[in-house]
C-alpha positions as CSV (number, residue, x, y, z in Angstrom):
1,X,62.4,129.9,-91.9
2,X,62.2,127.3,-94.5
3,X,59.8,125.1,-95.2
4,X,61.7,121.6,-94.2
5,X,62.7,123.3,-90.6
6,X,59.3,124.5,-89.9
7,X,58.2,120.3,-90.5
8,X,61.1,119.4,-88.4
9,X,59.8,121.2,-85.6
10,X,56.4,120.5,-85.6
11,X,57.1,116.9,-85.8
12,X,59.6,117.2,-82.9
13,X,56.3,119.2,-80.8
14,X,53.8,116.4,-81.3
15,X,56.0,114.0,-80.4
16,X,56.7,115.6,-77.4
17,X,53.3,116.2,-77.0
18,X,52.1,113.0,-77.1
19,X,54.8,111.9,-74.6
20,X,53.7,114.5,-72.0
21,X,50.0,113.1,-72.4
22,X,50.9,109.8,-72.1
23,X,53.0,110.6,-68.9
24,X,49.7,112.7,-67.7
25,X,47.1,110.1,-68.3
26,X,49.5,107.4,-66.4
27,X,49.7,109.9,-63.5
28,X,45.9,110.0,-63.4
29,X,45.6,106.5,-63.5
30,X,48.0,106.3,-61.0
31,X,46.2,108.5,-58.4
32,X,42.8,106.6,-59.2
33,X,44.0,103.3,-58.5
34,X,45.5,105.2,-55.0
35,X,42.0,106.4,-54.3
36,X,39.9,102.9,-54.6
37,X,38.6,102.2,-51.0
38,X,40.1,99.2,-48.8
39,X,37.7,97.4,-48.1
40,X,36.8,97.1,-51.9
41,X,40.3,96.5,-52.6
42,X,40.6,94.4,-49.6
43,X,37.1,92.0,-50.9
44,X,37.2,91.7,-54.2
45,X,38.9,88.3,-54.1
46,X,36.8,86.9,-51.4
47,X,33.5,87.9,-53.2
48,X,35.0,85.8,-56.3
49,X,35.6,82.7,-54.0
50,X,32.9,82.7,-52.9
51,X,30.9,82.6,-55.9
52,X,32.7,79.2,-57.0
53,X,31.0,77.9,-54.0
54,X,27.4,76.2,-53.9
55,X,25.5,77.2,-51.0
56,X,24.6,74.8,-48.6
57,X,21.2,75.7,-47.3
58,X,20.4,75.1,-51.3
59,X,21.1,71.6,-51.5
60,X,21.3,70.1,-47.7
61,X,17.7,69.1,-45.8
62,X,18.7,68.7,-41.6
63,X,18.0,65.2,-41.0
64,X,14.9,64.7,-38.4
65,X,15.8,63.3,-34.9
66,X,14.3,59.7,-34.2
67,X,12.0,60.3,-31.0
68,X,13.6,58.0,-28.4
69,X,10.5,57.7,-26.3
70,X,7.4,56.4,-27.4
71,X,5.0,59.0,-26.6
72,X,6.9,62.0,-28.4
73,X,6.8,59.2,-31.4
74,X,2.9,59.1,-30.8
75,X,2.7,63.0,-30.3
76,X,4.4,63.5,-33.5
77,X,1.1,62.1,-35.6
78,X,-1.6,63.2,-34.1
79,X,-3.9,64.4,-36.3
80,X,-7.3,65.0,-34.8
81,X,-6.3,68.2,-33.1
82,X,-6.8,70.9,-35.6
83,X,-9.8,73.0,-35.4
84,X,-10.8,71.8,-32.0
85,X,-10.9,75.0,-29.9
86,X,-12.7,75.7,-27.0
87,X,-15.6,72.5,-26.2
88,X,-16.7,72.3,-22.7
89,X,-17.6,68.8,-23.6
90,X,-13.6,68.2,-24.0
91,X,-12.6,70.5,-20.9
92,X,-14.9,68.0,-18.7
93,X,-12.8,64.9,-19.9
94,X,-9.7,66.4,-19.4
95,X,-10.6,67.8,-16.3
96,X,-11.4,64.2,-15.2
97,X,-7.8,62.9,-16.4
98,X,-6.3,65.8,-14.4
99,X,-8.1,65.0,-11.3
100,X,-7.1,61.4,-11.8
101,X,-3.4,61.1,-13.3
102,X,-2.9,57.4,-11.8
103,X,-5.5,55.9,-14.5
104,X,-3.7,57.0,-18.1
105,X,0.0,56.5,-15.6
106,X,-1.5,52.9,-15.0
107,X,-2.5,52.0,-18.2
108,X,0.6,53.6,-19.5
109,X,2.8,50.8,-17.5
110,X,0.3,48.1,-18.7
111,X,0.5,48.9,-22.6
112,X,4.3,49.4,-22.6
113,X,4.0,46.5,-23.9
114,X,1.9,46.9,-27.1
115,X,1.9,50.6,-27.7
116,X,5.3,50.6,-30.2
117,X,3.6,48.0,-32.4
118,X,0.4,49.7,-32.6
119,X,1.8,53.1,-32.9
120,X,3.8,51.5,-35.9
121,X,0.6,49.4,-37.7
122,X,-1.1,52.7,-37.7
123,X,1.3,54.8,-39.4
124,X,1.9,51.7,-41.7
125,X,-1.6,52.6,-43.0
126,X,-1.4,56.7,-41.9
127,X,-4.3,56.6,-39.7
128,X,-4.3,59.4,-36.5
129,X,-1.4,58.0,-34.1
130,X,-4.3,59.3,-31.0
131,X,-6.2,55.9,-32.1
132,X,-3.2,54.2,-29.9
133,X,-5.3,55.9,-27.0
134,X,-8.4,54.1,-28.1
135,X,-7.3,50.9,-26.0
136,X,-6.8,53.5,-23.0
137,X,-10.4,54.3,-23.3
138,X,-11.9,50.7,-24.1
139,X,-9.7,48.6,-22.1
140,X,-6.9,50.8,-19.8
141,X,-4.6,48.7,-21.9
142,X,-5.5,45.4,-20.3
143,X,-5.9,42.5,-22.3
144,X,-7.9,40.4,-19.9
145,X,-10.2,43.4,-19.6
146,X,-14.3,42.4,-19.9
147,X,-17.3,44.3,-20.5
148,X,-21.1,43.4,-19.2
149,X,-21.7,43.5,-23.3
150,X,-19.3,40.3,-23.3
151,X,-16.5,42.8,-25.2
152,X,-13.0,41.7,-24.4
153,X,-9.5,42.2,-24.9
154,X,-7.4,45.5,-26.0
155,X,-9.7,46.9,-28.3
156,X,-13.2,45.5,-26.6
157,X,-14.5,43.0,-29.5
158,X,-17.9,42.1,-29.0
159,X,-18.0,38.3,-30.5
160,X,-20.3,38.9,-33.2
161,X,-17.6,41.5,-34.1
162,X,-15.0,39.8,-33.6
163,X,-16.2,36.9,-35.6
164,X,-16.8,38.8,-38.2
165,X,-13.4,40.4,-38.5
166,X,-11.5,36.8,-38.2
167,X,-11.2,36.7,-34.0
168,X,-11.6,33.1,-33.4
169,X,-13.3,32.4,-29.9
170,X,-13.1,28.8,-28.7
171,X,-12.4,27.2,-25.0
172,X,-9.2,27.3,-25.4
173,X,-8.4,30.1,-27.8
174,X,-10.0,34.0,-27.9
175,X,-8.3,36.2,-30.8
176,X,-9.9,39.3,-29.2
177,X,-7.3,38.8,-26.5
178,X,-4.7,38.2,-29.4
179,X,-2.2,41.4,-29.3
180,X,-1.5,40.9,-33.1
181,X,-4.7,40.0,-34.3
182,X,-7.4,42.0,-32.6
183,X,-4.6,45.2,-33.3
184,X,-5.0,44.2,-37.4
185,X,-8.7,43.9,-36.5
186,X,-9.3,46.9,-34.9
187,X,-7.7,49.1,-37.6
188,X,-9.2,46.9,-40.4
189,X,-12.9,48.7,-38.5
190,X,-11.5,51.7,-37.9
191,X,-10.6,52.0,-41.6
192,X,-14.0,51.0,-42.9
193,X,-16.3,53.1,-40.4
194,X,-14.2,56.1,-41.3
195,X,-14.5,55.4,-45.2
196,X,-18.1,55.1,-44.7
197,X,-18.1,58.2,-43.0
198,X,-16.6,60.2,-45.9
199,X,-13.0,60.6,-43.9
200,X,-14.8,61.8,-41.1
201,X,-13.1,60.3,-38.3
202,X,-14.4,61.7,-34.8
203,X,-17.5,60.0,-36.5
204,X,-15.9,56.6,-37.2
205,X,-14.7,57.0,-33.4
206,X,-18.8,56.9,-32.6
207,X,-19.7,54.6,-34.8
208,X,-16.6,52.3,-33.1
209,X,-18.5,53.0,-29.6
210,X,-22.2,52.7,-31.1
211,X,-22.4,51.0,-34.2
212,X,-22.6,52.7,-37.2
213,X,-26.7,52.0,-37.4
214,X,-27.1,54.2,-35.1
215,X,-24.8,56.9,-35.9
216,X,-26.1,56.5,-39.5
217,X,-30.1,56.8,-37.8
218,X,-28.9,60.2,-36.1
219,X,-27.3,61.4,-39.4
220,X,-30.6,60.8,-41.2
221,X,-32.4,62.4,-38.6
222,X,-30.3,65.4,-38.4
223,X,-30.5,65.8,-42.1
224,X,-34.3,65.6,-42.4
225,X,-34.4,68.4,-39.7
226,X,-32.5,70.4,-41.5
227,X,-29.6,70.4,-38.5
228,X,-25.9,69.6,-38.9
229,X,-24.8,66.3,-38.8
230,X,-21.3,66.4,-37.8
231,X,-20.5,64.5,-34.5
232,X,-21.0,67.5,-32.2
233,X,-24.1,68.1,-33.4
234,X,-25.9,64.6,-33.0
235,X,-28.2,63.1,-30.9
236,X,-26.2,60.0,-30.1
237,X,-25.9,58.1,-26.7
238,X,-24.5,59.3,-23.5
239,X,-21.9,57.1,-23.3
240,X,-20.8,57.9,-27.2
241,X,-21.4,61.6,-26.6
242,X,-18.2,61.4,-24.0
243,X,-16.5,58.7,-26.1
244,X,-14.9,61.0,-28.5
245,X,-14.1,63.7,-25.9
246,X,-12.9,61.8,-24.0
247,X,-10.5,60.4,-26.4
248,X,-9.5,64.2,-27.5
249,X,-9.3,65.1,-24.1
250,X,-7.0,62.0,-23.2
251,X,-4.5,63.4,-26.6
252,X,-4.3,66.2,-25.1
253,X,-2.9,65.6,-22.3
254,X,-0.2,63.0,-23.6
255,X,0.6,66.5,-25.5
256,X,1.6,68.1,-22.2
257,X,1.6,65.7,-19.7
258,X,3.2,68.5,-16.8
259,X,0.9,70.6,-17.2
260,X,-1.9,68.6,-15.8
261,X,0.0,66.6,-13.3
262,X,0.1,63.0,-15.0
263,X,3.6,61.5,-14.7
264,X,4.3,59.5,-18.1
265,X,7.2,56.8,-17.6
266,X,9.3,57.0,-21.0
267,X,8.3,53.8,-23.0
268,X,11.4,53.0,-25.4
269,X,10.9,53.7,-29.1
270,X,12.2,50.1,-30.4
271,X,10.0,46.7,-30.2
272,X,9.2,45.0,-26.9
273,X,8.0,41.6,-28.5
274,X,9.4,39.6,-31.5
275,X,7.2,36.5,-32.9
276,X,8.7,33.4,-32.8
277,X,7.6,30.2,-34.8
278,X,6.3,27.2,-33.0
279,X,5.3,24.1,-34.8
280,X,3.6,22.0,-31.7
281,X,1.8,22.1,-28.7
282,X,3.4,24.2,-25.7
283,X,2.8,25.4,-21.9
284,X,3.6,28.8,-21.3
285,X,5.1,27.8,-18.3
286,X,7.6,25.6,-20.1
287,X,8.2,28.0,-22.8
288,X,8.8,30.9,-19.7
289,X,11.5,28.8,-18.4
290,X,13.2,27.6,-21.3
291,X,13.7,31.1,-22.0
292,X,14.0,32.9,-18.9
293,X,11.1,35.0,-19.7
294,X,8.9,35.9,-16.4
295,X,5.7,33.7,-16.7
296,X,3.1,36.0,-16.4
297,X,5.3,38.8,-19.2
298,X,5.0,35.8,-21.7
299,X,1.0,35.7,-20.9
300,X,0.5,38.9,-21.1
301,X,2.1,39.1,-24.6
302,X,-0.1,35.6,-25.9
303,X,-3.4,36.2,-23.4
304,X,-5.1,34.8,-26.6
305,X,-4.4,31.3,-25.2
306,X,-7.1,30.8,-22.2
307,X,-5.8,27.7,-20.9
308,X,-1.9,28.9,-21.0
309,X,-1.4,26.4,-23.9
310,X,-1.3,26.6,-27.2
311,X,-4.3,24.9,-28.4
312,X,-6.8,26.4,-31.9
313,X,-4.4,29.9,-31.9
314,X,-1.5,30.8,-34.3
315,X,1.8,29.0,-35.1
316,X,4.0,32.2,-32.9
317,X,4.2,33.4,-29.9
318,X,5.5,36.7,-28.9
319,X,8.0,36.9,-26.5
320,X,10.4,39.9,-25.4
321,X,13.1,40.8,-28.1
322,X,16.0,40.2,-25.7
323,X,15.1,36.4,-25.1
324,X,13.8,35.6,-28.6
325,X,17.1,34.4,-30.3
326,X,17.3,31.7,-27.3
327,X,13.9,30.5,-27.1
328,X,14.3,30.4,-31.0
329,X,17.6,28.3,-30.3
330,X,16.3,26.6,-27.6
331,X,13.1,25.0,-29.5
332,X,15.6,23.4,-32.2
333,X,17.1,20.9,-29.8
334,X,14.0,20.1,-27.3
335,X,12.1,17.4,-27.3
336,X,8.3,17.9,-27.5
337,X,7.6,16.4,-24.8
338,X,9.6,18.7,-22.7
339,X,7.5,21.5,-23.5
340,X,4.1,20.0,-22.3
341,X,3.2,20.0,-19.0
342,X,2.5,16.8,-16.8
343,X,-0.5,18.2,-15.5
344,X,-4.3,18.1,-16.8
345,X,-5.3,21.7,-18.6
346,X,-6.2,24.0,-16.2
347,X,-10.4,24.6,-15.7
348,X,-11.5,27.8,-17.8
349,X,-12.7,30.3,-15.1
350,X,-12.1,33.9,-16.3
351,X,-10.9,36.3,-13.5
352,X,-11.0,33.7,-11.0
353,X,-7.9,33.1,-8.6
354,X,-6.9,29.7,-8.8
355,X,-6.9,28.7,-5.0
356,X,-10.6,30.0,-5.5
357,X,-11.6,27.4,-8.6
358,X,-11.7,24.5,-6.5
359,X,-14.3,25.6,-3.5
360,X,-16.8,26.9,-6.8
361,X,-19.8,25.3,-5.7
362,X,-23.2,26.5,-7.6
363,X,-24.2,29.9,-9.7
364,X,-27.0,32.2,-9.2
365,X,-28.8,33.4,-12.1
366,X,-29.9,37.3,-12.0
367,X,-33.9,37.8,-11.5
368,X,-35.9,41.1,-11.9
369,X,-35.4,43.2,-9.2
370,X,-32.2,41.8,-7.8
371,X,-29.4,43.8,-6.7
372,X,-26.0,42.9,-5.7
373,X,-26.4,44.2,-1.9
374,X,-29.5,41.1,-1.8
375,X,-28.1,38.9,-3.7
376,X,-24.9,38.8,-1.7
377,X,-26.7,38.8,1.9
378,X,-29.5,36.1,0.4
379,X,-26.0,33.8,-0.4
380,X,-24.0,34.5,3.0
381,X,-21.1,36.3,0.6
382,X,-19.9,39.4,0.8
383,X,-20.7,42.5,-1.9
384,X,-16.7,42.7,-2.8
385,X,-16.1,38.9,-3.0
386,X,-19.2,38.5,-5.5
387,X,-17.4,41.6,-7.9
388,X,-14.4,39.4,-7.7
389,X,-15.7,36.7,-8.6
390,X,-17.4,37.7,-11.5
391,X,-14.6,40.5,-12.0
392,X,-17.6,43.7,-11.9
393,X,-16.2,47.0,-11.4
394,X,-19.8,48.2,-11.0
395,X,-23.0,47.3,-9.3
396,X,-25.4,46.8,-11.9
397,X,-27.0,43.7,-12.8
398,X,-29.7,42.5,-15.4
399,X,-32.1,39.7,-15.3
400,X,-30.6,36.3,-16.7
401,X,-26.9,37.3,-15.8
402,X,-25.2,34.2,-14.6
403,X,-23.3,34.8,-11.7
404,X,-20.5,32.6,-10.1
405,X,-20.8,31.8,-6.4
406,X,-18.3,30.2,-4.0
407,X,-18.3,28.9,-0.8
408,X,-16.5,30.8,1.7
409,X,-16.3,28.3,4.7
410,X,-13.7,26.4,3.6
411,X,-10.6,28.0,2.9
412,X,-7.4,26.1,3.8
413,X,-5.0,27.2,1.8
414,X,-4.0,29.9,-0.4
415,X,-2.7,33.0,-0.2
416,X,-5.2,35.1,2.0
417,X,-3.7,32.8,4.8
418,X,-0.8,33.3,4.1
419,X,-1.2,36.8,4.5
420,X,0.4,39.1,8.0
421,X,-0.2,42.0,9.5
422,X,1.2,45.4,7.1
423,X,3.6,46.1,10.1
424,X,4.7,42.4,10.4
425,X,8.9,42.2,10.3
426,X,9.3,38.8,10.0
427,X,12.1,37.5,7.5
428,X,9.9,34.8,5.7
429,X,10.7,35.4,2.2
430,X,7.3,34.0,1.3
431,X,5.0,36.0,3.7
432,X,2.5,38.7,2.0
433,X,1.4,41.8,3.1
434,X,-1.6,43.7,2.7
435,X,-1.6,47.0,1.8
436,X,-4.8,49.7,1.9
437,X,-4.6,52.3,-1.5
438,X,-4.5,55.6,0.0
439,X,-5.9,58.7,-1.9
440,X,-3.6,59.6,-4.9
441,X,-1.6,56.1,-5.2
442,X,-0.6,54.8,-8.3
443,X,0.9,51.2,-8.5
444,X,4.3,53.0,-9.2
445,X,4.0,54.9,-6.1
446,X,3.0,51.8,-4.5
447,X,6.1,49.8,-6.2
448,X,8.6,52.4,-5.4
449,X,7.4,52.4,-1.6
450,X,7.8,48.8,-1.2
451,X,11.0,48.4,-2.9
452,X,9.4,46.1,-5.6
453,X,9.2,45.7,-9.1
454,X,5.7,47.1,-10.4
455,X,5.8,44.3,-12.7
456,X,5.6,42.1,-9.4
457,X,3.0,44.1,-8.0
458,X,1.0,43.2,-11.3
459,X,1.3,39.4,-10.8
460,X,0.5,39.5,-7.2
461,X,-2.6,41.4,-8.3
462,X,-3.9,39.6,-11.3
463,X,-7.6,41.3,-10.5
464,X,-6.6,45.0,-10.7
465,X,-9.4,47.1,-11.6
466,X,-8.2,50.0,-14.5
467,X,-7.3,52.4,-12.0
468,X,-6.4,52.3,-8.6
469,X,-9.3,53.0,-5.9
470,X,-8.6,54.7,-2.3
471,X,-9.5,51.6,0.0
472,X,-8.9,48.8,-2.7
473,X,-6.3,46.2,-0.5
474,X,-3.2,45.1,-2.7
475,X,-1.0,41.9,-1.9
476,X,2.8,42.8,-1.5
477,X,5.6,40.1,-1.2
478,X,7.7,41.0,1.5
479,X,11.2,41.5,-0.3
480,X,13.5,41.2,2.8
């Protein structure tokens, strides 16, 4: 075979050759790709769409609900609660609270009106949202509330105090009773009793109820002995030994009001007052009905004013939101004169009913030794009618006390005669019945059983006491 066929054919095999491997390796190929699994096959796609999108959990934050009631707004920033556990001294308060759920349900009604502004000065300044209790404590949110120590208002301003952190007191004006001052005033204290404190604040708390002397003696004397000088461990007062428990005791059971029985009403998380410029001289009364705004509301947001005029206070009042805009539009075209009363100021006698100022007669000044009980047999008066009138919720007395008497021969008028039977039916729109507080009332218990508004109940009953007492008579408009 020659040489040139031999070439011939050995190019003719590779090629061949080649061509069968070729067809072999496409075959294999073939039968891999047939092989891959489905779901692979069936993903692969998805996986790369997926990667061209950005995750959302990466870059979106859920946006926090706005509370719409009040007390889940005040629950929300407590801050005292940490590190409390077990203290018998706090299962006593709270055990009181339990057994009594009409006093924090009562002063819960009362400071409706205030607690959204305080709630939102003290996170202004990010100070413990339990220190809108504090007025519960010192006052059962009632502005008009008085102390034997002369402390008055909300937050209980002594007047050395209150002088001290800008409270005017004069006859006709008392910023202790003022919502908006004595609120800045209270929190200006706080803030400085617990800087003094190092940021302790169960011990600004004390020094609040105390005085910080003596919380400072009892820190010195603790640290002399060689004892700890946090407020748990000092020898303070009784009444400040229960002050701050009672506090942390009161917080927690705003935490979880069902669980011990107390029935909080939902307060509204939004402003109940708006201030409102005033550039003269007004009544209340005249101001009330101008506006539409229920005479004794619009007192109870400017108590400040003693005389139900304003005379020595602020350039505002506060009034309800809803009726600002027309009192605001209403002062622009009134005369000044139509917002003044006709008749003479009223006489200044605190906690005294008005049918009752003019048969005043004398006062009786406290001696050693004197008790109520002798005192009110010695003057022909009755025990109850001499706590009235000098708006006790106690017995005690000390010498020098002042005490207003009246005389109770001479009643003509008024609404004690006006008063029927509890049973009476008669139709008179204007008759009054009594009513005797039975164990467990509460004044919305008491409201709701009447068919009244509680805010009526209140302004029949100017002299309620903080809390509700089995045997305590109430007034009741008949509302047939």
């Amino acid at each position: 075979m020659s040489s040139s066929f031999r070439k011939a054919i050995n190019s003719d095999a590779l090629t061949r050759l080649a061509q069968a491997i070729a067809v072999a390796v496409s075959a294999t190929l073939a039968g891999c790709s047939s092989h891959v699994p489905q779901t692979e096959a069936a993903h692969t796609p998805n996986i790369a769409a997926r990667a061209k999108q950005k995750p959302v959990w990466l870059t979106e934050k859920p946006t926090p609900q706005v509370p719409q009631d009040v007390w889940e707004r005040m629950r929300q920033g407590f801050q005292l609660q940490d590190g409390l556990g077990v203290n018998p001294r706090i299962e006593q308060q709270r055990l009181w609270f339990a057994s009594n759920p009409s006093f924090l349900e009562n002063a819960g009604e009362r400071g409706s009106l205030y607690i959204h502004y305080i709630i939102e000065r003290l996170e202004e300044r990010n100070m413990p949202l339990e220190l809108a209790l504090l007025p519960v404590i010192e006052s059962a949110y009632n502005p008009m509330a008085y102390s034997r120590a002369d402390a008055v208002g909300l937050w209980q301003f002594i007047p050395s105090t209150g002088r001290y952190y800008n409270l005017r007191q004069t006859r006709f004006y008392d910023g202790r009773r003022d919502i908006t001052a004595s609120t800045t005033a209270a929190m200006d204290y706080l803030s400085r009793l617990h800087d003094m404190f190092n940021g302790d604040w169960l011990l600004a708390l004390a020094a609040y109820n105390a005085g910080e002397g003596t919380v400072s003696r009892a820190i010195e004397r603790n640290e002399k002995l060689g004892l700890p000088t946090d407020y748990w461990n000092l020898p303070l007062p009784a009444e400040t030994q229960a002050y701050v428990p009672k506090l942390l005791a009161l917080s927690q059971v705003v935490l979880a009001p069902e669980a011990y029985g107390v029935n909080l009403n939902p307060i509204a998380n939004e402003p109940y007052f708006q201030v409102v410029e005033i550039n003269q001289r007004m009544d209340l009364s005249k101001v009330a009905a101008v506006a539409n705004i229920d005479e004794d509301e619009l007192f109870q947001l400017n108590p400040a004013f003693k005389q139900r005029t304003t005379i020595d206070g602020p350039q505002h009042l506060l009034v309800p939101t809803s009726k600002a805009q027309l009192l605001t539009t209403s002062l622009q075209t009134m005369r000044p004169e139509e917002l003044i009363s006709k008749k003479s100021l009223k006489p200044v006698f605190e906690g005294v009913d008005k049918t009752e100022v003019a048969s005043l007669k004398r006062a009786y000044r406290v001696k050693r030794g004197d008790n109520l009980a002798s005192i009110a047999k010695a003057n022909k008066v009755d025990v109850k009618d001499l706590q009235r009138w000098n708006r006790m919720t106690g017995k005690n007395l000390k010498a020098g006390q002042v005490l207003v008497m009246q005389d109770t021969t001479k009643r003509s008028s008024g609404r004690v005669n006006t008063v029927v039977a509890a049973n009476s039916k008669t139709s008179d729109k204007k008759t009054q019945t009594q009513y005797k507080v039975q164990q467990g009332d509460s004044l919305y218990m008491v409201a709701k059983r009447f068919n009244v508004e509680m805010q009526h109940l209140k302004r029949w009953n100017p002299r309620l006491g903080q809390a509700l007492k089995p045997g305590q008579m109430l007034t009741v408009a008949n509302p047939h």
